[in-house]
C-alpha positions as CSV (number, residue, x, y, z in Angstrom):
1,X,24.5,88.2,69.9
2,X,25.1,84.3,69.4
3,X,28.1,85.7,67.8
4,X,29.6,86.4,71.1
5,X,28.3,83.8,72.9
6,X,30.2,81.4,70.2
7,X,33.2,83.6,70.7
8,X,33.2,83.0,74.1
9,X,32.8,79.5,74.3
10,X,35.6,78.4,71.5
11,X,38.4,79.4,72.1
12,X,41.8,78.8,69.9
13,X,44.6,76.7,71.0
14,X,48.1,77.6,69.9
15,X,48.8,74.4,67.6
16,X,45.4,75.4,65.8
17,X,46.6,78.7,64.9
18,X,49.9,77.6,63.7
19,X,48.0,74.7,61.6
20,X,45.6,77.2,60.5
21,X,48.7,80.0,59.4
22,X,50.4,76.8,57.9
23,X,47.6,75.8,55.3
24,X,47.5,80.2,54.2
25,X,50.9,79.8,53.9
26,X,50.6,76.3,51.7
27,X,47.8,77.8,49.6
28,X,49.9,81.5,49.2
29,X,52.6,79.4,48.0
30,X,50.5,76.9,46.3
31,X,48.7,79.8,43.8
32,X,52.1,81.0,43.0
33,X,53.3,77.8,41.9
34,X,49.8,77.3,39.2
35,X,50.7,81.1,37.7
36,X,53.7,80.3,37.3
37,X,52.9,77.1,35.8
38,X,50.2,78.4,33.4
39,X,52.5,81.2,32.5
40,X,55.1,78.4,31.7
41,X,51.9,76.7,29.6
42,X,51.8,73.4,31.2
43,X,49.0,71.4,31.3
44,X,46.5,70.7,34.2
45,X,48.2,68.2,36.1
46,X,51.6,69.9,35.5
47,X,49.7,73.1,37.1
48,X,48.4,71.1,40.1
49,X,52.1,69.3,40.5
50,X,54.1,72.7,40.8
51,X,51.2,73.9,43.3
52,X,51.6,71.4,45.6
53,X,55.4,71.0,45.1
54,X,55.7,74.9,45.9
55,X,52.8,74.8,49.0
56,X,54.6,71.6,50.7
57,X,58.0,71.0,49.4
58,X,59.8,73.4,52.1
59,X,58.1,71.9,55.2
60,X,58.6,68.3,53.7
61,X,62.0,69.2,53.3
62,X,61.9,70.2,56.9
63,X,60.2,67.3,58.5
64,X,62.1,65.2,56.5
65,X,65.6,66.6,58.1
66,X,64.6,66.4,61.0
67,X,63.3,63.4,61.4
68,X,59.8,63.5,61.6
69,X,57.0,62.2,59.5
70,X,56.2,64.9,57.2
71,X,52.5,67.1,57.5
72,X,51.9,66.8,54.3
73,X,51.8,63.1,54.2
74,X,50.4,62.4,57.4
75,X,47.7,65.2,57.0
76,X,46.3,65.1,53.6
77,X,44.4,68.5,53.9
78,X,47.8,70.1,53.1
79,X,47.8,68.5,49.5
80,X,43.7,68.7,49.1
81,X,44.3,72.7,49.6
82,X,47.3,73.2,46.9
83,X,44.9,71.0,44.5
84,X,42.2,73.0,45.0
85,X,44.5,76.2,44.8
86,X,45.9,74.9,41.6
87,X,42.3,74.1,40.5
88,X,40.9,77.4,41.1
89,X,44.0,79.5,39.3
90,X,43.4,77.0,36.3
91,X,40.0,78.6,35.8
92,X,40.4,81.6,36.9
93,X,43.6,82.7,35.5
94,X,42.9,84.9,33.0
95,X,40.5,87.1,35.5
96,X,43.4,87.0,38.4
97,X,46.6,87.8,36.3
98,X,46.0,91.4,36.3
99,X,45.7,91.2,40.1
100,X,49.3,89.4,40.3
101,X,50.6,92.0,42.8
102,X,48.4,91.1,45.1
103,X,49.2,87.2,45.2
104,X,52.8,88.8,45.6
105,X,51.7,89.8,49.0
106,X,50.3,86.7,49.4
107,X,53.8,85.2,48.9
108,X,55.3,87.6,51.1
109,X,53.1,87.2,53.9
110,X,53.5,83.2,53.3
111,X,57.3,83.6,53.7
112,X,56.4,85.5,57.1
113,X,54.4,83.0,58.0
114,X,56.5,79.9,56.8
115,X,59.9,81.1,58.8
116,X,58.1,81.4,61.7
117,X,56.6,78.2,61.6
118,X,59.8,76.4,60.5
119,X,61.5,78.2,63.2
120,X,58.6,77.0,66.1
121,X,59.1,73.4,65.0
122,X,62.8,73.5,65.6
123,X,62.9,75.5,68.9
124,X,60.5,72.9,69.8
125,X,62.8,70.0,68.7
126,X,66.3,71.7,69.9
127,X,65.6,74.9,72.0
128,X,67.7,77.7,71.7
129,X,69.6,76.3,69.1
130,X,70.3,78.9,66.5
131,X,71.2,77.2,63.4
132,X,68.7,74.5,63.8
133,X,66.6,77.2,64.2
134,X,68.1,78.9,61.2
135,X,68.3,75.8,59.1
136,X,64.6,75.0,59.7
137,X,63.0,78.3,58.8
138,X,65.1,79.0,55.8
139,X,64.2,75.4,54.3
140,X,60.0,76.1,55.3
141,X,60.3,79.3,53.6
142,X,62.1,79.3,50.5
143,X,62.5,75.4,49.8
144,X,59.0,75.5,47.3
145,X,59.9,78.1,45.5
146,X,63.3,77.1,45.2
147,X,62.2,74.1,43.7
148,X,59.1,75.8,41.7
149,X,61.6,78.0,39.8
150,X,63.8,75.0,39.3
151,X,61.2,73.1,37.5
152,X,60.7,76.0,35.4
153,X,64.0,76.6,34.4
154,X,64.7,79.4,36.4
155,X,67.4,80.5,38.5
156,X,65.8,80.8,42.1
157,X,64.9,84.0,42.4
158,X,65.5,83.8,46.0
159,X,68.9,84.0,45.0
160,X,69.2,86.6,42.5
161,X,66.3,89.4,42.7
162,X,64.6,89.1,45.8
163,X,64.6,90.2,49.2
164,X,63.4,86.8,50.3
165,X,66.5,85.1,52.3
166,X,67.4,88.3,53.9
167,X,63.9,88.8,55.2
168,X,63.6,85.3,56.4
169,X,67.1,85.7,58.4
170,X,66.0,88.7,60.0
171,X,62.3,87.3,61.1
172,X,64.3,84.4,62.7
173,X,66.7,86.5,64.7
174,X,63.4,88.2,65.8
175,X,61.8,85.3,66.6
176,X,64.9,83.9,68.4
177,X,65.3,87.4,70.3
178,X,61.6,86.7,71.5
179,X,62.3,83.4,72.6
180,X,65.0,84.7,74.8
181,X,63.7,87.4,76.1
182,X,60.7,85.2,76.9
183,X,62.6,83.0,78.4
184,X,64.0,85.8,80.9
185,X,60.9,87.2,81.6
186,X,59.5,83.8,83.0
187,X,62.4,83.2,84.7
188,X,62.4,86.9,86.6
189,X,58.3,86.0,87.6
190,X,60.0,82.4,89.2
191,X,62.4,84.3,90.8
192,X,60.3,86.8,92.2
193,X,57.9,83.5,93.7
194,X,61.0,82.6,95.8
């Protein structure tokens, strides 16, 4: 029962969510970066530098355009997690890579997760702007692994095999829908206090 009673008494804000969404991303994106790294045979600190390159790269790339101090300089939990990420893999690579499918989801639901958080920060920035918007989830979602497969001389698979831009365009016309139609629905309630 003090389960409850701590259920009860803390409660979640909204930026907490998003900051705890953001580090699964960074860590989804983070493990994919060290198997691909170890598949590429590089050593340890070539393992933990594509980890954190693919977990922070898109939203530095973000911050960085527009104009803000990026999160994963001015939080260092963001780096500390794609270490540890990379650290873990390292050791436990050879009992994970038979269950690669499953960090595939991991990606997936990181690339979910990512738009939508590159999308929040610029709605919050520029509104209903729908390229910043655009510009700002695309670059969260895809800019690690962009930058991951470059490092391993790949082609970005976003690019060539994937359904990865495509989904992150549709989840940010979704998102903007919602916005809007969020937006309309609060202003029908004001309208109906007048």
């Amino acid at each position: 029962m003090w389960f409850l009673y701590l259920l009860t008494e803390f409660s979640f804000t909204s930026e907490f969510f998003i900051y705890v969404l953001d580090l699964f991303g960074t860590v989804a994106f983070a493990i994919t970066g060290a198997f691909k790294a170890i598949e590429r045979k590089f050593d340890v600190v070539g393992i933990l530098l594509l980890a954190t390159i693919t977990g922070v790269a898109g939203g530095t790339i973000r911050d960085v355009i527009l104009g803000r101090i990026p999160n994963s300089i001015s939080d260092p939990t963001y780096v500390i997690v794609t270490i540890a990420s990379g650290i873990v893999i390292f050791f436990l690579y050879s009992h994970l890579k038979k269950h690669w499918n499953l960090f595939l989801k991991f990606d997936a639901i990181g690339l979910g997760v990512f738009t939508i958080i590159g999308a929040t920060f610029a709605y919050n920035i520029f509104g209903l702007n729908f390229l910043a918007i655009l510009l700002a989830g695309i670059l969260t979602a895809v800019g690690g692994g962009i930058l991951r497969d470059i490092f391993v001389n790949q082609v970005p698979i976003v690019f060539v095999k994937e359904f990865y831009l495509s989904a992150s365009f549709i989840g940010i016309v979704y998102f903007l829908l919602f916005c809007i139609l969020q937006m309309n629905y609060t202003m029908l309630l004001l309208l109906e206090l007048f």
